[in-house]
C-alpha atoms as a printed R data frame, in Angstrom:
    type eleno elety resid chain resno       x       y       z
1   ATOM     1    CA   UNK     A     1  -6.671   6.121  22.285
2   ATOM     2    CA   UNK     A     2 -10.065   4.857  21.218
3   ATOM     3    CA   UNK     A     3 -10.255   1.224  19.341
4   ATOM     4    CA   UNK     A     4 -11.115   3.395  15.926
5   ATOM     5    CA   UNK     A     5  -8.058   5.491  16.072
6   ATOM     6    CA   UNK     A     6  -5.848   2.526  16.944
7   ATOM     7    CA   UNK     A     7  -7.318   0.660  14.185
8   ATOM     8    CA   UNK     A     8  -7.115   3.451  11.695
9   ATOM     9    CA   UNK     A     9  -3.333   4.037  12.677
10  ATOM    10    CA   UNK     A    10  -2.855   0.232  12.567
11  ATOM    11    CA   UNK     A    11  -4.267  -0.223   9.224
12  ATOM    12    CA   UNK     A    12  -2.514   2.537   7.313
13  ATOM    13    CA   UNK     A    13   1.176   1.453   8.951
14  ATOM    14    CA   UNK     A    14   1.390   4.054  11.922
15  ATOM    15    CA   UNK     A    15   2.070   3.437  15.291
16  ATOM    16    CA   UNK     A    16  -0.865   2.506  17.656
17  ATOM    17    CA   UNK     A    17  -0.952   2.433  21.375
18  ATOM    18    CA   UNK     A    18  -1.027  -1.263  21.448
19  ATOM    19    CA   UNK     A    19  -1.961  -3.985  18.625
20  ATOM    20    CA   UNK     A    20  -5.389  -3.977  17.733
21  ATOM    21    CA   UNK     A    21  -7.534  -7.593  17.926
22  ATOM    22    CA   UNK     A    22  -9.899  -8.584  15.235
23  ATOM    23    CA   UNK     A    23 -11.513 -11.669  14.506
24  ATOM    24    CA   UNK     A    24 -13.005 -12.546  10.799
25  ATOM    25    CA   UNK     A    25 -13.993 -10.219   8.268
26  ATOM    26    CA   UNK     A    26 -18.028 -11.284   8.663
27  ATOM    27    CA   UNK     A    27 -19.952 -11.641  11.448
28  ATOM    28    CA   UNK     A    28 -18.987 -15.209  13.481
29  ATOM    29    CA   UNK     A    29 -20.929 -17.424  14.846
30  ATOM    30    CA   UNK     A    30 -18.345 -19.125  18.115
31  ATOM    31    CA   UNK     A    31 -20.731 -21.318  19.774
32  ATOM    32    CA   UNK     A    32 -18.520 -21.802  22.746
33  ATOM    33    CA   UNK     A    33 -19.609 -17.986  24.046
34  ATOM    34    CA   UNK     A    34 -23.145 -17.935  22.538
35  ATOM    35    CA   UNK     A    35 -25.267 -16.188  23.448
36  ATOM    36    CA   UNK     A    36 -22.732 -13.215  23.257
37  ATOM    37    CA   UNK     A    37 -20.868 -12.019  20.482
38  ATOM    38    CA   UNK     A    38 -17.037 -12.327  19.802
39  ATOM    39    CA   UNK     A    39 -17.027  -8.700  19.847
40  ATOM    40    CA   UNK     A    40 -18.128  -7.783  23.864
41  ATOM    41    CA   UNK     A    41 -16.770 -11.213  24.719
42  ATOM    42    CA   UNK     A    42 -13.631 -10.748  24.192
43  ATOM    43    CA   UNK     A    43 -13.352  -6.842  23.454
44  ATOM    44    CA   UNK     A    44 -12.724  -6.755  19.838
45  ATOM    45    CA   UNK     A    45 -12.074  -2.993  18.580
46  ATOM    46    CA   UNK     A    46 -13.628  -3.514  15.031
47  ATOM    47    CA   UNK     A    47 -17.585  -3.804  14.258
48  ATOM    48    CA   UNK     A    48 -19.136  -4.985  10.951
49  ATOM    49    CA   UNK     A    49 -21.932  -3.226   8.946
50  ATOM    50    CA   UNK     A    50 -24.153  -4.942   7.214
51  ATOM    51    CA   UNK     A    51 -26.924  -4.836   4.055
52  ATOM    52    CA   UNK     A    52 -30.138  -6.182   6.227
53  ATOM    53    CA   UNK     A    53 -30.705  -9.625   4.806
54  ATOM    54    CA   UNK     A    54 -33.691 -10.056   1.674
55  ATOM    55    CA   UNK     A    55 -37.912 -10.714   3.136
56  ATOM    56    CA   UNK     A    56 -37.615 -14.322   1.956
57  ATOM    57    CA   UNK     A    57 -34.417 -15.175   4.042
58  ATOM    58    CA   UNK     A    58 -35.963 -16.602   6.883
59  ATOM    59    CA   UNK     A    59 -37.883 -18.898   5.135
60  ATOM    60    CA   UNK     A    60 -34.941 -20.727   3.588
61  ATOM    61    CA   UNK     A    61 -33.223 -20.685   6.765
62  ATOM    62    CA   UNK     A    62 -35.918 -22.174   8.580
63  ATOM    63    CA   UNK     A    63 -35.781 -24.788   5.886
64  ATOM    64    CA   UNK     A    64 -32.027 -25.394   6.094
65  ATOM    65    CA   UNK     A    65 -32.544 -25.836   9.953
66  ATOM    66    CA   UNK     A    66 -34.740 -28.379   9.308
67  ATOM    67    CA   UNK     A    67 -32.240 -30.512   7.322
68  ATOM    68    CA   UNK     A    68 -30.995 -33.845   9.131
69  ATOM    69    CA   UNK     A    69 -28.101 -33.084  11.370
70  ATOM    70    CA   UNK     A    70 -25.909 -35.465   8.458
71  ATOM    71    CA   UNK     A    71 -26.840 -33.182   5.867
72  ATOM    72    CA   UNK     A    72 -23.625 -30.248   5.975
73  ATOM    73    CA   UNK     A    73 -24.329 -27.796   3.133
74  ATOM    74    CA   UNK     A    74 -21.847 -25.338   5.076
75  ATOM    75    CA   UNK     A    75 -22.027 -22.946   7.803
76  ATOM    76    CA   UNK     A    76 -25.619 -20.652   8.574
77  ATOM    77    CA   UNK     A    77 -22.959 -17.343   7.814
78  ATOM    78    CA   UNK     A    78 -22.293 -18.276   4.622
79  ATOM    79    CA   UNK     A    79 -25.601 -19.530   3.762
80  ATOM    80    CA   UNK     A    80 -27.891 -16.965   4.690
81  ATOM    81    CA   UNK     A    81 -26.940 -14.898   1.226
82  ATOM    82    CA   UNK     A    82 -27.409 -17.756  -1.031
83  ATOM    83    CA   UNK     A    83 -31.123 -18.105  -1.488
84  ATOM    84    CA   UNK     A    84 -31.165 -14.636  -2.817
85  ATOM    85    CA   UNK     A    85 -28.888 -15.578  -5.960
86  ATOM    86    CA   UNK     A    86 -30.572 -18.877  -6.966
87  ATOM    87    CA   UNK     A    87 -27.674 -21.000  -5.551
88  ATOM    88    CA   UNK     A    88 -28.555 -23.880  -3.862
89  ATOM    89    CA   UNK     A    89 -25.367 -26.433  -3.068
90  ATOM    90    CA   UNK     A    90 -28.055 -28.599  -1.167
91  ATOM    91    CA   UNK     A    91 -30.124 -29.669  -3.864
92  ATOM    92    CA   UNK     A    92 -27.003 -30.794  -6.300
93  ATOM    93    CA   UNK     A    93 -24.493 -30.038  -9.007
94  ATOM    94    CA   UNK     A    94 -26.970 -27.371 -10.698
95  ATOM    95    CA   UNK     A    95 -25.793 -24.052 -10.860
96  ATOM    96    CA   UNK     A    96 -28.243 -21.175 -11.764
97  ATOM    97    CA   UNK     A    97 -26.079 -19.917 -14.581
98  ATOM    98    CA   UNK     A    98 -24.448 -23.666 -15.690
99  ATOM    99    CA   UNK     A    99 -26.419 -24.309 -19.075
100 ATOM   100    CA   UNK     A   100 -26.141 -20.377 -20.204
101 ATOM   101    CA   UNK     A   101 -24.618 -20.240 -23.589
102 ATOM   102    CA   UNK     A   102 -24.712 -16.664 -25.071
103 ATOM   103    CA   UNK     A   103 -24.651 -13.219 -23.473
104 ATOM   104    CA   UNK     A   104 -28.111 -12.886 -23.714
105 ATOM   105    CA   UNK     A   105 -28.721 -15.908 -21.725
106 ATOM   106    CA   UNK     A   106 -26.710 -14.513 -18.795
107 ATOM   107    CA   UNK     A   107 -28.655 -11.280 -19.026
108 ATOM   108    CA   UNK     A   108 -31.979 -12.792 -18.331
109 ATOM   109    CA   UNK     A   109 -30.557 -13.646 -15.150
110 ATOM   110    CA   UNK     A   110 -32.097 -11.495 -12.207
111 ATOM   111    CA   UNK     A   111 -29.344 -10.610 -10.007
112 ATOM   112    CA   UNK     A   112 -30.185  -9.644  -6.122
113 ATOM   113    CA   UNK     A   113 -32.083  -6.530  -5.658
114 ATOM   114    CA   UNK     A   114 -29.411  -4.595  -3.647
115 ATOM   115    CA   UNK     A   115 -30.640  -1.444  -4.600
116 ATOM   116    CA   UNK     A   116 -33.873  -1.493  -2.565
117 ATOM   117    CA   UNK     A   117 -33.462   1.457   0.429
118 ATOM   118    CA   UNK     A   118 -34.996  -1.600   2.322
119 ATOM   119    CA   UNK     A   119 -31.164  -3.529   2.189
120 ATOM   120    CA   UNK     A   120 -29.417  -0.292   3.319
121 ATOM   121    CA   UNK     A   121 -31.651   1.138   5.977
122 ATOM   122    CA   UNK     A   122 -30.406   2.705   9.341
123 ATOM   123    CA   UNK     A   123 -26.555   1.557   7.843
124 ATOM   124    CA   UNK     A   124 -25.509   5.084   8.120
125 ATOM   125    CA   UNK     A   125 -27.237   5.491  11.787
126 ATOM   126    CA   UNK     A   126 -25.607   2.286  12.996
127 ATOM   127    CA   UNK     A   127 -22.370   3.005  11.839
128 ATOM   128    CA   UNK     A   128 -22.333   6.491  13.571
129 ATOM   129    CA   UNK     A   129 -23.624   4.739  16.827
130 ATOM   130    CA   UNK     A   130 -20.311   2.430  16.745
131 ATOM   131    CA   UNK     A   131 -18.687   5.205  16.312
132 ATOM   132    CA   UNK     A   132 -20.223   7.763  19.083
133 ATOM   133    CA   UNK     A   133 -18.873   4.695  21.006
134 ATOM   134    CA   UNK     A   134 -15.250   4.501  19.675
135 ATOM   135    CA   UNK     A   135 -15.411   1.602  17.501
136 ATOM   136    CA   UNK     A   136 -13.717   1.285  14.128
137 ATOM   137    CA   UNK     A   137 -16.283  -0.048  11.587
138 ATOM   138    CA   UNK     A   138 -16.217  -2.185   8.477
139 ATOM   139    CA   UNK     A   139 -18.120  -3.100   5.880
140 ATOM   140    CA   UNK     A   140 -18.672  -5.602   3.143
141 ATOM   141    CA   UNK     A   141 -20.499  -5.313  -0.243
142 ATOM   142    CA   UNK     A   142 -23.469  -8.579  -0.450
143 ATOM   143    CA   UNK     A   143 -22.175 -10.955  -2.574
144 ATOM   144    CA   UNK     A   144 -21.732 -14.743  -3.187
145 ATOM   145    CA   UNK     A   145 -18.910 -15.809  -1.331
146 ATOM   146    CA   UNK     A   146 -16.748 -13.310  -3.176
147 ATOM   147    CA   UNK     A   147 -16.922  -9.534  -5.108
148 ATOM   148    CA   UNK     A   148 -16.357 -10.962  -8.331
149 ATOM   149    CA   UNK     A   149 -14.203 -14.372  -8.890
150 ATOM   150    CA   UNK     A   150 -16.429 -16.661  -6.254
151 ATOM   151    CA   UNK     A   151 -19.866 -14.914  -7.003
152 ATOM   152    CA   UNK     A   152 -19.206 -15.986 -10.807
153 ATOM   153    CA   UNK     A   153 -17.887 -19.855 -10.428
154 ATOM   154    CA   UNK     A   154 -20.778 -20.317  -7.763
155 ATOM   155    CA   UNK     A   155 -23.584 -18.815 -10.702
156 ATOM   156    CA   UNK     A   156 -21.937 -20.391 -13.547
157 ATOM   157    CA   UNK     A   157 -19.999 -23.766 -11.821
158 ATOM   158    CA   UNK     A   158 -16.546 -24.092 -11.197
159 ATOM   159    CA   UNK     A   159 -14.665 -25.710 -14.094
160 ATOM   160    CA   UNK     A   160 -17.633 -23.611 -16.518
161 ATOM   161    CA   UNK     A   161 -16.416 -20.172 -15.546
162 ATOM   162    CA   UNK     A   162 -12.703 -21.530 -15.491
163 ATOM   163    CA   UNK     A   163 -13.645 -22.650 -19.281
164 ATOM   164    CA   UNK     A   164 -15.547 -19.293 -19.755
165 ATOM   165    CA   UNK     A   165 -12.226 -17.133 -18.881
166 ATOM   166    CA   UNK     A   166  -9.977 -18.999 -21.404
167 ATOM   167    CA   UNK     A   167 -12.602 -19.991 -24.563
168 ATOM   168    CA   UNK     A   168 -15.463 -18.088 -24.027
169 ATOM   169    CA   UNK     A   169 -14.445 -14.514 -23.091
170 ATOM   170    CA   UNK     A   170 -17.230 -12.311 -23.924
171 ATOM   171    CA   UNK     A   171 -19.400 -14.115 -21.286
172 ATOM   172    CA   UNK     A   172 -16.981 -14.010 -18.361
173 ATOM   173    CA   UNK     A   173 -16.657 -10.032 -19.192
174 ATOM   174    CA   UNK     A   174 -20.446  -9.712 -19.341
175 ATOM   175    CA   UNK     A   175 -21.197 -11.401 -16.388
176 ATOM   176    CA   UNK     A   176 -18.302  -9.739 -14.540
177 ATOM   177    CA   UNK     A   177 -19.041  -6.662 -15.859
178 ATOM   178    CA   UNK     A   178 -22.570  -7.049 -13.830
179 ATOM   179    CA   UNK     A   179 -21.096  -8.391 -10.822
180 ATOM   180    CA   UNK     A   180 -19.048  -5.187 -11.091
181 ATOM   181    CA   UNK     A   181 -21.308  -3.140 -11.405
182 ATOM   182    CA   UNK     A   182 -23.249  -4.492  -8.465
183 ATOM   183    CA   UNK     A   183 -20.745  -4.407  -6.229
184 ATOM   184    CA   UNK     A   184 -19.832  -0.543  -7.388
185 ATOM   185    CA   UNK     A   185 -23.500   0.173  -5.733
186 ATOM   186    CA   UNK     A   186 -23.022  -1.382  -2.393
187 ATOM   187    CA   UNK     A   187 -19.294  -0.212  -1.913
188 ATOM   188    CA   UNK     A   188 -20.615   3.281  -2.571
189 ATOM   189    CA   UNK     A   189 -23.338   2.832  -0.288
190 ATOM   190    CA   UNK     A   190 -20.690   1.772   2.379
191 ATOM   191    CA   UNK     A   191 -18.785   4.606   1.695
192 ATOM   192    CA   UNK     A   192 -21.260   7.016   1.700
193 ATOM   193    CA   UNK     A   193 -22.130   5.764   5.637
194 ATOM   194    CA   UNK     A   194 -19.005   6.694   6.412
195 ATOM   195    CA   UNK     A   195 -17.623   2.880   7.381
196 ATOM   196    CA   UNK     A   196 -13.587   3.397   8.006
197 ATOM   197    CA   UNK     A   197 -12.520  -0.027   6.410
198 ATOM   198    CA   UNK     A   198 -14.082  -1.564   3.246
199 ATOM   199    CA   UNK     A   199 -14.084  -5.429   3.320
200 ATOM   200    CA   UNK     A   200 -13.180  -6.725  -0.128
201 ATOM   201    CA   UNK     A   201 -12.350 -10.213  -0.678
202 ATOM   202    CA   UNK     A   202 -12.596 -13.092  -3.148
203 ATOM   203    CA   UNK     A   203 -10.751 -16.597  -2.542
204 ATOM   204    CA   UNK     A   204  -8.566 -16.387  -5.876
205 ATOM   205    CA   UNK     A   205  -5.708 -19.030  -4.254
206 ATOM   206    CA   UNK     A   206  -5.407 -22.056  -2.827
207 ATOM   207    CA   UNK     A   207  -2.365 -23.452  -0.248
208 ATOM   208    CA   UNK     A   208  -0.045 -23.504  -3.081
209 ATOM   209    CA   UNK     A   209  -0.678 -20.826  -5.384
210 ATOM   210    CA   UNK     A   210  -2.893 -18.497  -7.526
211 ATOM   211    CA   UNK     A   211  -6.142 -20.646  -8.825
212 ATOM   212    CA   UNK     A   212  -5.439 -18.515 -11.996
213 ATOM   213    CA   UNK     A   213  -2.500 -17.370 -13.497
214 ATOM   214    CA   UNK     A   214  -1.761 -13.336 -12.744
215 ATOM   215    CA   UNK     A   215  -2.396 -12.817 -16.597
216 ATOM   216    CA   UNK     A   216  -5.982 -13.898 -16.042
217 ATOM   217    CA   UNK     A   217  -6.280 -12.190 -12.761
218 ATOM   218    CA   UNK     A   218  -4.916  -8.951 -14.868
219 ATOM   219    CA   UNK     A   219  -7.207  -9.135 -17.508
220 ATOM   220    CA   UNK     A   220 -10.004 -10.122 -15.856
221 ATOM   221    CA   UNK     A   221 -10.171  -8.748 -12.330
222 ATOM   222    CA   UNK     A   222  -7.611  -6.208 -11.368
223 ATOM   223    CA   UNK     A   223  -9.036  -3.613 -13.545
224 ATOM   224    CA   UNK     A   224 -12.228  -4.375 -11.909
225 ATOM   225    CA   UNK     A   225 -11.353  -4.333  -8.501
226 ATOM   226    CA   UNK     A   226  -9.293  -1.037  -9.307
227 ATOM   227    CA   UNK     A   227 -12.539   0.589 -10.554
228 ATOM   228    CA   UNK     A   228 -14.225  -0.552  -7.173
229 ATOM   229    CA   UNK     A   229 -11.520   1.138  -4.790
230 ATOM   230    CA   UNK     A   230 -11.181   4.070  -7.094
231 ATOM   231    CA   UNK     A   231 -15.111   5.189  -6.992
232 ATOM   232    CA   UNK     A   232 -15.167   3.936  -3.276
233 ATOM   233    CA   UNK     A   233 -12.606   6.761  -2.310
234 ATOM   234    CA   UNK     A   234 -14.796   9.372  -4.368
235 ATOM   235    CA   UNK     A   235 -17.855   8.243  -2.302
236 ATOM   236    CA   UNK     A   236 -15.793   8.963   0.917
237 ATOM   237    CA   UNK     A   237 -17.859  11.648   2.770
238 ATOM   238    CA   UNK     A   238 -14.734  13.210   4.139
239 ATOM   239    CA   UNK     A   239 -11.290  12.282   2.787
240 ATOM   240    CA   UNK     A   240  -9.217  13.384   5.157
241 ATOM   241    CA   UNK     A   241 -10.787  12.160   8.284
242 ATOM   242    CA   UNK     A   242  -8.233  10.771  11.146
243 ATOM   243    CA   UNK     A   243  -4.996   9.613   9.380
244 ATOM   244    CA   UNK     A   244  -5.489  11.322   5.399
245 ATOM   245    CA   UNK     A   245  -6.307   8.126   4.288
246 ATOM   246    CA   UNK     A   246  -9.554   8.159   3.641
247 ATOM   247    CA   UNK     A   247 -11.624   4.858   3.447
248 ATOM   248    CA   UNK     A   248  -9.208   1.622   4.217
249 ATOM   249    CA   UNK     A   249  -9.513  -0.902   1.359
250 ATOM   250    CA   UNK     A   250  -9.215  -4.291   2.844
251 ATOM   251    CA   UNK     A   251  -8.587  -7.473   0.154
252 ATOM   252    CA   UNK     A   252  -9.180 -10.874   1.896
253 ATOM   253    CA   UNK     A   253  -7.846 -14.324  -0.299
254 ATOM   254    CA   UNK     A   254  -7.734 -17.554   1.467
255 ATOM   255    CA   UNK     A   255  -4.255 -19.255   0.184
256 ATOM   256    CA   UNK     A   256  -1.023 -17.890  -0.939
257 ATOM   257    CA   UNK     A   257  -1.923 -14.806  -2.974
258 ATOM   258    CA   UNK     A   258   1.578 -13.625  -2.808
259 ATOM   259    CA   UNK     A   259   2.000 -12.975  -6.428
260 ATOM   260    CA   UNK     A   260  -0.278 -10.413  -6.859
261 ATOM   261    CA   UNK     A   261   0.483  -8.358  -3.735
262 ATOM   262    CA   UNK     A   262   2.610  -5.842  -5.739
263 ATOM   263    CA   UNK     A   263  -0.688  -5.353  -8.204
264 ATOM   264    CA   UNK     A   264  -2.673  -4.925  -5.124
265 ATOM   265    CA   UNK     A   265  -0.666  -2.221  -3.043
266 ATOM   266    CA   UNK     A   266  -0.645  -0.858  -7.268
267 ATOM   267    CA   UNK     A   267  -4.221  -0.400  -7.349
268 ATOM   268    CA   UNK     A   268  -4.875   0.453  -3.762
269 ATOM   269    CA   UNK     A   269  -5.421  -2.154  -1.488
270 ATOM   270    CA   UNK     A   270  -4.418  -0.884   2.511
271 ATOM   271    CA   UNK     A   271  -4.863  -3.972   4.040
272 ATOM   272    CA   UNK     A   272  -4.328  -7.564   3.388
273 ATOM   273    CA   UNK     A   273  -6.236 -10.882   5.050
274 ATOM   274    CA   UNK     A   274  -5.746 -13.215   6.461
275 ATOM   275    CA   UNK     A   275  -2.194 -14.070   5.606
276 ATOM   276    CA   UNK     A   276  -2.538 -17.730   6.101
277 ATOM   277    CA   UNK     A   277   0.692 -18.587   8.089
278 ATOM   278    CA   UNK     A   278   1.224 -22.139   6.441
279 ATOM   279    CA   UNK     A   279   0.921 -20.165   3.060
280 ATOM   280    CA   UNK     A   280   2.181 -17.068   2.846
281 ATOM   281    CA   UNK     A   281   5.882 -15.498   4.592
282 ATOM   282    CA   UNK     A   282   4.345 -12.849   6.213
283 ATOM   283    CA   UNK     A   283   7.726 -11.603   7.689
284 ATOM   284    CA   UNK     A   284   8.786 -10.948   3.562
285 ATOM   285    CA   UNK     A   285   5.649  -9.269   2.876
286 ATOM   286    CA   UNK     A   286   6.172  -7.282   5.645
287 ATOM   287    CA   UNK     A   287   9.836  -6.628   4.339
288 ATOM   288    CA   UNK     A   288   8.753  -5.414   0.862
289 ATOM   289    CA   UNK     A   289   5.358  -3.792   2.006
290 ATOM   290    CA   UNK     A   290   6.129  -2.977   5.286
291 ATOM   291    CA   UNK     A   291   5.519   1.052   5.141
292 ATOM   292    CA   UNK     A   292   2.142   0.528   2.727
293 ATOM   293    CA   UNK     A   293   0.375  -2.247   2.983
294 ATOM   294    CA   UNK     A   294  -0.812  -3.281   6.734
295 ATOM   295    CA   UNK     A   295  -1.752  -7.001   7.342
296 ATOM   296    CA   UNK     A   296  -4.962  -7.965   9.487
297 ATOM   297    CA   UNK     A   297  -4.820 -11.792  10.663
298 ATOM   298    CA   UNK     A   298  -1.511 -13.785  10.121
299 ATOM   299    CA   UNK     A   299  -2.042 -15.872  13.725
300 ATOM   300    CA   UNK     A   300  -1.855 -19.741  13.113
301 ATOM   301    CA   UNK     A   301  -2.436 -22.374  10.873
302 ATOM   302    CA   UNK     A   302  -6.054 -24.580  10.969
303 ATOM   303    CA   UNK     A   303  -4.253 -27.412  12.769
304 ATOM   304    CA   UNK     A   304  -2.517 -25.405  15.476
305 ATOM   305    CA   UNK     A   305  -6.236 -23.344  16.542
306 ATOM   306    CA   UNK     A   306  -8.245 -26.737  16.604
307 ATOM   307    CA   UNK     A   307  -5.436 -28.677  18.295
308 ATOM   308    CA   UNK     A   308  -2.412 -26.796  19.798
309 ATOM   309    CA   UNK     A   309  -2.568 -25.736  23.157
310 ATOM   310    CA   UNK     A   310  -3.095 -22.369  24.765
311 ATOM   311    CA   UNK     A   311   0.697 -21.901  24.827
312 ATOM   312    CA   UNK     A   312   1.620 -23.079  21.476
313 ATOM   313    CA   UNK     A   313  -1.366 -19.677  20.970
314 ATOM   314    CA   UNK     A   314   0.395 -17.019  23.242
315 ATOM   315    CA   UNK     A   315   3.952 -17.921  21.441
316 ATOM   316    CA   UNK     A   316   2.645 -17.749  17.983
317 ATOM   317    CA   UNK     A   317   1.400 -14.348  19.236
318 ATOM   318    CA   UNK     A   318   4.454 -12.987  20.458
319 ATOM   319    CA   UNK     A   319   6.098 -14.042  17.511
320 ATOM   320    CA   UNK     A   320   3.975 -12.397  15.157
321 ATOM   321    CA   UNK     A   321   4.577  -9.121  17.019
322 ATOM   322    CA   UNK     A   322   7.842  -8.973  17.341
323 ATOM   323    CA   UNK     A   323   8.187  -9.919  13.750
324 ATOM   324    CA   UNK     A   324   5.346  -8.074  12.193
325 ATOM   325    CA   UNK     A   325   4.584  -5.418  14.201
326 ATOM   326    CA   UNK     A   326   4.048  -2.492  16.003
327 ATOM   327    CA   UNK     A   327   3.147  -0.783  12.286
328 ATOM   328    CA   UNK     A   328   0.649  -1.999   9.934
329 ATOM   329    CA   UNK     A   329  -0.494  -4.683  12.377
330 ATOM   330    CA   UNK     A   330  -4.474  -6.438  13.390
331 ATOM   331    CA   UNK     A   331  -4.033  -9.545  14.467
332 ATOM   332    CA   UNK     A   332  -6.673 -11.926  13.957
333 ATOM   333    CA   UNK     A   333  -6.835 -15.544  13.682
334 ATOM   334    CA   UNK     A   334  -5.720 -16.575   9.867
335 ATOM   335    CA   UNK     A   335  -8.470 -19.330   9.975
336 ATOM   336    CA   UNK     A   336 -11.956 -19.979  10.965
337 ATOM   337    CA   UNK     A   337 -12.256 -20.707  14.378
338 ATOM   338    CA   UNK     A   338 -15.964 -21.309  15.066
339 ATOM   339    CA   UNK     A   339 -15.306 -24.587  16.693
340 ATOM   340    CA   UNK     A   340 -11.784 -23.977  18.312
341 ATOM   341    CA   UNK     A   341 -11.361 -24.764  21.500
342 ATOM   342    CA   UNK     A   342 -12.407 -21.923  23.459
343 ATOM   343    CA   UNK     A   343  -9.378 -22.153  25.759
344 ATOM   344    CA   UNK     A   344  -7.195 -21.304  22.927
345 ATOM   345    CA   UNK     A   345  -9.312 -18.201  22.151
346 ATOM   346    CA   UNK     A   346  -8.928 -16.481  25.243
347 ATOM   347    CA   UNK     A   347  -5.360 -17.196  25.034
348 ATOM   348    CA   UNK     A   348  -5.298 -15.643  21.562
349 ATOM   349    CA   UNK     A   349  -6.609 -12.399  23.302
350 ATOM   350    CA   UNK     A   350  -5.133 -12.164  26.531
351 ATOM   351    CA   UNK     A   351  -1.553 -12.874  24.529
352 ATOM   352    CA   UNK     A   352  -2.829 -10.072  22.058
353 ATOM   353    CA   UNK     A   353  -3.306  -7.769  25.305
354 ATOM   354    CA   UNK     A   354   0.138  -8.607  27.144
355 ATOM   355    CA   UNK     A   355   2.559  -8.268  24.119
356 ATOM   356    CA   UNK     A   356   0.662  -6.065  22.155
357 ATOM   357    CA   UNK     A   357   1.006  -3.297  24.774
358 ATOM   358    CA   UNK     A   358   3.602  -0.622  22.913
């Protein structure tokens, strides 16, 4: 079995010939290994298509790297998309959309050119070339941190969009009606190159709970995000490839999302990330969900990656398979990890290897 058959059965709650390994959802920078990637290093069976980047990136990269070595504005990953949307965390408080008042305001606002054949260039090509070579392959719409929730606070500032989706309605649903309508474009893009797993995501939770209540989220984004899986199937080039699944929709929320879950298997969601073990009960997810909704992640809490030891790793992993798996299954680390020890990484991997064998 190839890594994209094991991934597709995986993902849509069949039986694999061993437990997949993934790492994030986006590219990851793991200094420890550089030059190499995560992927050869330690034989990951899921690659990541991407939109190629706008002309003026590498300018405001080249200025970020010039920054004093005090100045953190947040990792190069996340900020090589946000020159293209007017955000700029460095220079202050100032958010591109904070002092817009009406509709019309927001609709002078030039949103990111996504639909110049320059973005989306040799995307089909490269994702047939992963797969001539057995990999699975994923891909994520460009976007602002998020599809729709984190793209909006980040143009419009935190506690202003929060304000905007109780008191000021008609500008949240403009603005998210654009963001929706953006992301519609590059999911159908996605599709159309034939990736296997579309990479949806938007931190709507926190360790605790929903940042919103699952009124807002129903009113204001699960229609939405139903509208983006539903077209994304359409765009499928062939439906019934591999499993009869089609494309794998794949919803990534830092923080206990738990609430919504049901709403989410509802509208379509296959997949669920990371499944922060501190946050979420995985094992009652798995319980409820178990034969339609796969989970990719659910390995370890931030403190346990950064500062357990490679054994605390391996048990956590055999743990997580006994009690999540073989069905539905890609383990992944639930956090970050560019600056875990490396030690614990290959752990991670060889554990994945030795008890994920079926």
């Amino acid at each position: 079995m190839n890594p994209r058959e094991r991934v597709r059965l995986a993902l849509t709650c069949q039986r694999p010939d061993r437990i997949p390994k993934g790492l994030a959802f986006f590219d990851q920078e793991i200094p420890a290994i550089a030059p190499a990637t995560p992927e050869t290093y330690f034989g990951l069976d899921v690659r990541i298509a991407e939109f190629k980047p706008p002309r003026g990136q590498d300018d405001f990269l080249g200025y970020l790297e010039r920054l004093p070595k005090d100045v953190h504005v947040g990792n190069l990953a996340q900020l090589r998309t946000y020159h293209e949307w007017g955000y700029h965390p460095e220079g202050g408080p100032e958010r591109p959309l904070g002092r817009a008042r009406t509709v019309e305001e927001i609709a002078e606002f030039i949103l990111p050119d996504l639909a110049n054949p320059r973005r989306y260039a040799g995307l089909a090509e490269q994702v047939a070339a992963w797969h001539a070579q057995g990999f699975a392959v994923a891909g994520a719409p460009p976007h602002l941190g998020g599809e729709l929730f984190e793209t909006a606070y980040r143009l419009r500032g935190f506690k202003e969009f929060l304000a905007d989706l109780m008191w000021h309605k008609p500008l949240a649903h403009y603005l998210l009606d654009q963001l929706t309508a953006l992301a519609i474009h590059s999911t159908l893009i996605l599709a159309q190159a034939g990736v296997d797993i579309l990479l949806l995501d938007d931190d709507i939770a926190m360790p605790t709970g929903l940042i919103i209540s699952p009124a807002t989220w129903r009113e204001f984004f699960g229609p939405r995000l139903a509208d983006i899986i539903r077209l994304a199937r359409e765009a499928t080039p062939n439906p019934a490839i591999d499993s009869g699944q089609g494309i794998i929709i794949f919803y990534h929320s830092d923080g206990d999302f738990t609430r919504i879950v049901p709403e989410l298997v509802e509208i379509g969601v296959n997949v669920i990330n990371p499944v922060q073990p501190d946050c979420m009960d995985a094992i009652a997810i798995k319980r409820a969900f178990g034969d339609r909704l796969a989970m990719w992640g659910t390995v370890g809490s931030a403190w346990l990656w950064d500062h357990g030891t490679p054994a605390q790793i391996r048990a956590e992993v055999k743990y997580r398979i006994e009690t999540l798996g073989p069905e539905g299954l890609l383990l992944a680390p639930a956090y970050d990890v560019d600056f875990t020890p490396l030690e614990n990484l290959v752990a991670f991997y060889e554990a994945v290897d030795e008890y994920g064998a079926l």
